[in-house]
C-alpha positions in Angstrom: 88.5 124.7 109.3 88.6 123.0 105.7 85.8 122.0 103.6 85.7 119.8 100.8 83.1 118.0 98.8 83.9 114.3 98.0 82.3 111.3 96.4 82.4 107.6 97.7 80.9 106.0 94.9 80.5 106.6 91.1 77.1 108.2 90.2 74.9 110.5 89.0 76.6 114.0 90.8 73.4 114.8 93.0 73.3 111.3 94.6 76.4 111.3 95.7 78.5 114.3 96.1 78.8 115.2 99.5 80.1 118.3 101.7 82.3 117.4 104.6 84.1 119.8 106.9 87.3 119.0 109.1 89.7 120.3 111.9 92.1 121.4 108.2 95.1 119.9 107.1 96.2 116.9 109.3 100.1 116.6 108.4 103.1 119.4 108.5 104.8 120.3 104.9 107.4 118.4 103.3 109.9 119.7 101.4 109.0 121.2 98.4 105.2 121.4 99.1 103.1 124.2 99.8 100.1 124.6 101.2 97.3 126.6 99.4 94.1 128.0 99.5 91.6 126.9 96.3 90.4 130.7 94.7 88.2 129.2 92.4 86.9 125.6 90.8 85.2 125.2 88.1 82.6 122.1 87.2 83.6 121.1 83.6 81.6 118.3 81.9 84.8 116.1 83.1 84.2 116.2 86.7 80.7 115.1 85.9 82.1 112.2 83.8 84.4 111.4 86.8 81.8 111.5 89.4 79.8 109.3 87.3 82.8 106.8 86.6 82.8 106.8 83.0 85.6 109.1 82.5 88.8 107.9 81.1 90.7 108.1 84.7 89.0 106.2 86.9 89.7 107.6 90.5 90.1 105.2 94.0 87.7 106.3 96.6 86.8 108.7 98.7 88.3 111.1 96.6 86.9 115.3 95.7 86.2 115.8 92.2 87.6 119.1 90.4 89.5 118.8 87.4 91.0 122.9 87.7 91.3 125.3 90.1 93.7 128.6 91.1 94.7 128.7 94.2 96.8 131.2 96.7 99.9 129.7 98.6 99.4 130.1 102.3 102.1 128.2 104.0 105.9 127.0 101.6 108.2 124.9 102.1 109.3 125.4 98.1 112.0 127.9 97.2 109.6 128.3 93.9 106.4 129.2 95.0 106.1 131.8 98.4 103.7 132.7 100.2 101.3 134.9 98.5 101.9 133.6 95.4 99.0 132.8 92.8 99.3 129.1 90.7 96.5 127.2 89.0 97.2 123.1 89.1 99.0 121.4 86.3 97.3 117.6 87.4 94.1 116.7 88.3 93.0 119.7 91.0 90.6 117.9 92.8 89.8 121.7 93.7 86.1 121.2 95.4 87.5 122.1 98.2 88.7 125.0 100.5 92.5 123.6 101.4 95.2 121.2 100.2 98.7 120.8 99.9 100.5 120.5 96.5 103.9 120.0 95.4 106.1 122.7 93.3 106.2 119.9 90.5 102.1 120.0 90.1 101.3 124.0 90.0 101.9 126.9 87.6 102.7 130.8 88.6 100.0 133.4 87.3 100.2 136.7 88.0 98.6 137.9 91.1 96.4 140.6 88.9 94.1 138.1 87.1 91.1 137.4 88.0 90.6 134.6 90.2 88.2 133.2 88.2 89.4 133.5 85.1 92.7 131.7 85.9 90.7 128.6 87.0 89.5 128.6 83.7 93.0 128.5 82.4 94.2 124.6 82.3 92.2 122.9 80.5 90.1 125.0 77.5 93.1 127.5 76.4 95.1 124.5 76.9 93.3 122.1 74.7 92.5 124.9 72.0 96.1 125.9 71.4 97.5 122.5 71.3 95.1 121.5 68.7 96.0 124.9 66.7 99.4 123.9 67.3 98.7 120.2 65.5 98.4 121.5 62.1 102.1 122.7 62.1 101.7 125.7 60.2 99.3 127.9 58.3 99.9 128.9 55.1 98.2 131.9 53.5 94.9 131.2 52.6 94.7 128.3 55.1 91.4 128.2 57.7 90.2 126.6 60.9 86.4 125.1 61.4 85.1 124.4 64.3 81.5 123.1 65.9 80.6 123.6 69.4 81.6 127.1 69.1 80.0 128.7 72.4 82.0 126.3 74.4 84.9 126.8 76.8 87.6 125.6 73.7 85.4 126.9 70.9 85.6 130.4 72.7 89.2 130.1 72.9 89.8 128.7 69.2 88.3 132.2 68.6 90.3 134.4 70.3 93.3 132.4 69.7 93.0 132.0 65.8 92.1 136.1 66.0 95.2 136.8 67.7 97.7 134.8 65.4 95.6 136.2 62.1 94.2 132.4 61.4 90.5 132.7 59.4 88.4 130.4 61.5 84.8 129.5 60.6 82.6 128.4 63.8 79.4 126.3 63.5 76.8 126.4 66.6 73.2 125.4 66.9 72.2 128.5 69.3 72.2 131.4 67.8 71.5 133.5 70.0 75.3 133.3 70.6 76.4 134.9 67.7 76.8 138.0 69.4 78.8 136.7 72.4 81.4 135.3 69.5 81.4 138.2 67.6 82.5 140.2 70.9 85.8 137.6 70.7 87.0 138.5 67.4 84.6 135.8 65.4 83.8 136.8 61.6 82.2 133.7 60.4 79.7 132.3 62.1 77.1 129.6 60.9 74.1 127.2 62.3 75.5 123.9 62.2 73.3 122.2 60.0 73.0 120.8 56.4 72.1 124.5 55.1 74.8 126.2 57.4 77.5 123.5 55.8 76.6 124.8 52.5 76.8 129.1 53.3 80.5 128.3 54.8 81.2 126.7 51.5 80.1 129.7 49.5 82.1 131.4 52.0 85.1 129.3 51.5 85.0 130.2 48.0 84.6 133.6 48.3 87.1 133.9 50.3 89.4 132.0 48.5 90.1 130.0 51.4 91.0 126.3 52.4 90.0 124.6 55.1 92.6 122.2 56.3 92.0 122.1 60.0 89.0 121.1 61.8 88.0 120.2 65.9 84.9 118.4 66.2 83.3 118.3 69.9 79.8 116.9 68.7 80.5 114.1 66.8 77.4 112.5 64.3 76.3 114.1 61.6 78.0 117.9 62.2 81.5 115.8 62.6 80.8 114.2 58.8 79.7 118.2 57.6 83.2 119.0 58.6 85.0 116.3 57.0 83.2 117.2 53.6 84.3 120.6 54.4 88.0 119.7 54.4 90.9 120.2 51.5 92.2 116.8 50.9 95.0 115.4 53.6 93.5 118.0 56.3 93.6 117.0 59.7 90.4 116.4 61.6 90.7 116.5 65.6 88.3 115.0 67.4 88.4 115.9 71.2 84.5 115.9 72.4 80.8 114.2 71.6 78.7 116.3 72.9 75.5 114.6 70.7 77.1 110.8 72.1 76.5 109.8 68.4 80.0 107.9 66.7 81.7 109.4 64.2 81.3 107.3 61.2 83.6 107.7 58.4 82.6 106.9 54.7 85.3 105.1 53.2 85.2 108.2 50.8 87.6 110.7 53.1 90.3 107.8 53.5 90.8 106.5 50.1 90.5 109.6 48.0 90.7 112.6 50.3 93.4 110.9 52.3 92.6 113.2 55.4 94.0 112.5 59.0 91.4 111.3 61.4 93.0 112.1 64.8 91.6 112.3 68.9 92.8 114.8 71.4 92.9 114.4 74.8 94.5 116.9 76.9 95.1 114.2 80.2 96.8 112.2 77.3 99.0 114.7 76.2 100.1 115.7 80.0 100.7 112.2 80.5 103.3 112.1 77.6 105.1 115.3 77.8 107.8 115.9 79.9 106.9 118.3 82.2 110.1 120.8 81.0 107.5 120.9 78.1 104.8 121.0 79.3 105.8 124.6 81.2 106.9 126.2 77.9 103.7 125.5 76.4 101.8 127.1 79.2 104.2 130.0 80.0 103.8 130.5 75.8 100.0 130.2 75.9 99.6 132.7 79.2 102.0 135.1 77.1 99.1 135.5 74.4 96.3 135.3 76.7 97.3 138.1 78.5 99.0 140.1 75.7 94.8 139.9 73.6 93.0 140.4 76.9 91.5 136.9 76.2 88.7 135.5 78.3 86.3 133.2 78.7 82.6 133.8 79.8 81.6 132.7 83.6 77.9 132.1 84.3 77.6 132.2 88.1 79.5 131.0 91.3 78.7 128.9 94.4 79.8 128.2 97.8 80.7 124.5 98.4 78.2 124.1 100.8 75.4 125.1 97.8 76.7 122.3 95.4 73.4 121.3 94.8 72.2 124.5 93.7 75.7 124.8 91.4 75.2 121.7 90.1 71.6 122.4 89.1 72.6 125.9 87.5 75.2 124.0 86.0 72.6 121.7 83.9 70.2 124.8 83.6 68.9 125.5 80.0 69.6 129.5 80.6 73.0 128.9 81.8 75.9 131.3 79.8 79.4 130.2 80.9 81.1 128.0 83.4 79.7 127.4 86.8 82.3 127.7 89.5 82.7 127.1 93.0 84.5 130.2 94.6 84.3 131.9 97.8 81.1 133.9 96.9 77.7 133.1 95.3 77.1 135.4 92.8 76.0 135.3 89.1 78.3 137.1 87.1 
């Protein structure tokens, strides 16, 4: 039996995601497809975007939401990928649900010994966090990171990642009742991100005799214009979230005489450019480090596709810590 949850129209996620089950897959395996059990799916603020249809791919209906997922190989009809073998999806998952067939070209091998969970978790934030690290070219000594949003899925990564290559990286974040969390992934400067948090990481800029010349916005508004006044001259900002849904409106001020690089990543962009030779090395690259730092990222609780309702309303929960997935067992982590 297979299980998937699907959508038939764009909305808001509890009117109309749905839980279907079937006989299992209809149609026998064609060369160089495999087919594979889903381990684990997270629900990223994405999905939610594409079930409401206001995402920037716009799917054709019915269709099952699920931007990541890991999955084990079951059946193989690729020489790349046998049986047994562990992969998290390269493309769009669609992994709410239990079954589906995927081609060789679509799927990454992870090792079999990482947790399940932690490898659906793999695509998109690590992903998105080195290849924004990765835009500035090159740190020179001296040289830092800032970052709002920092007890999200990318800022926990920016963390671990700028730790690990010996990058000084100032985070900003509204709860602080996180600082703790980040200071368990390697983070040493932490601030509220407000007007009087702006002005301690400039002291601590100073003092430091640092220079901030890279920063990744996920708010937008007002905390996205704190960075900018933050920045050395010709820095790059990276806008790649807007989490407050306020613009980022720039004062004429950081073009003309700070001559700083306004910029927008987009991960689904990025895939859609890269030739997929590429696109490997930069994942094989980024697993390397992830695994060599015992990086991780935090996981809240998991669900059974048949309690989607109850995911999704942990998901939205005040109290939640961590990515709500949709694994073979309930459980909060």
């Amino acid at each position: 039996m297979n299980e998937r949850l699907i959508i038939r129209s764009f909305g808001a996620p509890h009117d109309v995601v749905e839980h279907i089950a079937s006989e299992g897959i209809a149609r026998p395996l064609k060369e160089g497809e495999m087919l594979v059990r889903i381990l684990a799916s997270p629900i990223n603020p994405a999905d939610l975007n594409w079930i409401a249809g206001n995402y920037g791919i716009r799917p054709l209906l019915p269709e099952t939401p699920g931007s990541e997922a890991c999955a084990e190989v079951i059946d193989s009809r690729s020489t790349k990928f046998p049986a047994g073998a562990r992969v998290i999806f390269l493309g769009y998952a669609h992994g709410w649900q239990k079954y589906c067939i995927a081609h060789e070209n679509e799927v990454l091998q992870v090792p079999s010994a990482m947790d399940a969970l932690q490898c659906a978790l793999l695509k998109v934030n690590p992903a998105t966090a080195w290849l924004m690290i990765k835009a500035a070219c090159s740190f020179s000594h001296g040289h830092a990171v800032i970052q709002n949003a920092a007890n999200s899925g990318v800022g926990q990564c920016v963390i671990q990642f700028t730790r690990a290559m010996g990058i000084p990286c100032l985070s900003f974040l509204r709860r602080k009742e996180d600082h703790d969390f980040l200071r368990s992934l390697g983070a040493q400067a932490i601030f509220t991100d407000d007007a009087e948090g702006q002005e301690n990481a400039r002291d601590y800029l100073a003092e430091q005799k640092l220079k901030a010349t890279l920063a990744l916005n996920a708010v937008g508004g007002d905390s996205a214009l704190r960075q900018l006044d933050l920045l050395e001259p010709q820095s790059l900002h990276l806008t790649y979230g807007a989490m407050s849904r306020r613009p980022l409106t720039i004062p004429n001020k950081f073009l003309i005489f700070q001559n700083l690089r306004i910029h927008g990543f987009w991960l689904s962009s990025w895939m859609k450019q890269t030739p997929h030779h590429e696109i490997l090395d930069v994942y094989e690259k980024m697993l390397c480090m992830w695994q060599q730092h015992g990086m991780t990222q935090r996981v809240d609780s998991t669900y059974q596709l048949a309690d989607f309702s109850a995911a999704l309303d942990r998901n939205s929960a005040p109290q939640k810590c961590g990515k709500v997935l949709f694994a073979g067992k309930s459980s909060f982590a």
